[in-house]
C-alpha positions as CSV (number, residue, x, y, z in Angstrom):
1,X,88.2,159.0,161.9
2,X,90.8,157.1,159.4
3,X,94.1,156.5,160.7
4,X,93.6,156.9,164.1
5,X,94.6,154.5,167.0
6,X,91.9,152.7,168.6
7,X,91.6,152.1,172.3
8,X,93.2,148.9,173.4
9,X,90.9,146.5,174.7
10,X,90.5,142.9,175.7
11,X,88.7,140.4,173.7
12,X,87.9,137.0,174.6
13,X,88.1,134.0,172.3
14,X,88.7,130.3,172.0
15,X,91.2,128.7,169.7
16,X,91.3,125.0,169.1
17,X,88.8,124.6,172.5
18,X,91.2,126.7,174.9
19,X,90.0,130.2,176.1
20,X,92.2,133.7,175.9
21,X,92.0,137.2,176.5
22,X,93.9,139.0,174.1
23,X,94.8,142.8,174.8
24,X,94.7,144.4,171.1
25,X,94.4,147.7,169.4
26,X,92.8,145.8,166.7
27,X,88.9,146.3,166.3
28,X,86.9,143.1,167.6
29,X,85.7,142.2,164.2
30,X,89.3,141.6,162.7
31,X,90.4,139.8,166.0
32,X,87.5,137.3,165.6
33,X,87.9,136.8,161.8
34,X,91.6,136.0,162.5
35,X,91.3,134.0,165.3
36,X,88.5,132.3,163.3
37,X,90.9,131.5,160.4
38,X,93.4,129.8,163.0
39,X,90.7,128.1,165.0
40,X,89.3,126.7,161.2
41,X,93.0,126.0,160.4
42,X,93.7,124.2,163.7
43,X,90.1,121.8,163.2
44,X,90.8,121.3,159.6
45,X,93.9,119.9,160.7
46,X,93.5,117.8,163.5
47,X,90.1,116.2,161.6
48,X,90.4,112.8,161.7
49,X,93.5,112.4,163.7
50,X,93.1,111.3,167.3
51,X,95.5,112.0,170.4
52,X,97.2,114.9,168.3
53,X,99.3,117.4,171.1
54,X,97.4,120.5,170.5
55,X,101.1,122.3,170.8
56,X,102.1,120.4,167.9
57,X,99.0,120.8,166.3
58,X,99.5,124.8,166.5
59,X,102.9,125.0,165.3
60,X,101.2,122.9,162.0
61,X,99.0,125.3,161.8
62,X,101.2,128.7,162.1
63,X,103.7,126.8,159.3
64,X,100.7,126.4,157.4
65,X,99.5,129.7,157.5
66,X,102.7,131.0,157.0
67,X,102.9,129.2,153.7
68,X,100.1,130.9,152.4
69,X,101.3,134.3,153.6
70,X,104.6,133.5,151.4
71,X,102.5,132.6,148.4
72,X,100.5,135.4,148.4
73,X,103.6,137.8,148.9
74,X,105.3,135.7,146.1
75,X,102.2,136.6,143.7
76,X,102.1,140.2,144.7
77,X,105.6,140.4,144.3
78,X,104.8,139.1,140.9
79,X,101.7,141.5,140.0
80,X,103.3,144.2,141.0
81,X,106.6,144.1,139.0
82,X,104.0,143.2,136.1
83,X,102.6,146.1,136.3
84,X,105.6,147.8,137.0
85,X,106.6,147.0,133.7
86,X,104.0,148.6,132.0
């Protein structure tokens, strides 16, 4: 049913080559897509660049990911007083 909680479970994943088990509420298929955009952002990052410090190379990553969460709220901030207007 919509709306309700779903069980908490643990799902297991690799980011950037390292293995976790993540305890989430969050069904699998949202977990892995996520993880898949960090995993994607991490590789896209670190391609070509040798002896990068994976901790490093995360925190790139997160500010990078950030940046387009900001953008995006920036233009939804923008659409919506648009239409707002209206």
């Amino acid at each position: 049913m919509a709306g309700e909680k779903q069980q908490s479970q643990v799902i297991k994943v690799n980011i950037f080559g390292e293995p976790y088990s993540l305890k989430t509420d969050a069904p699998a298929a949202q977990v892995e897509e996520i993880v898949g955009m960090v995993d994607g952002k991490m590789q896209r990052l670190a391609a070509g660049k040798t002896g990068i410090n994976s901790k490093k190379l995360a925190v790139w990553a997160a500010l990078d990911l950030a940046a387009e969460l900001y953008d995006v709220r920036q233009k939804y901030a923008k659409l919506k007083a648009e239409a707002l207007k209206d």
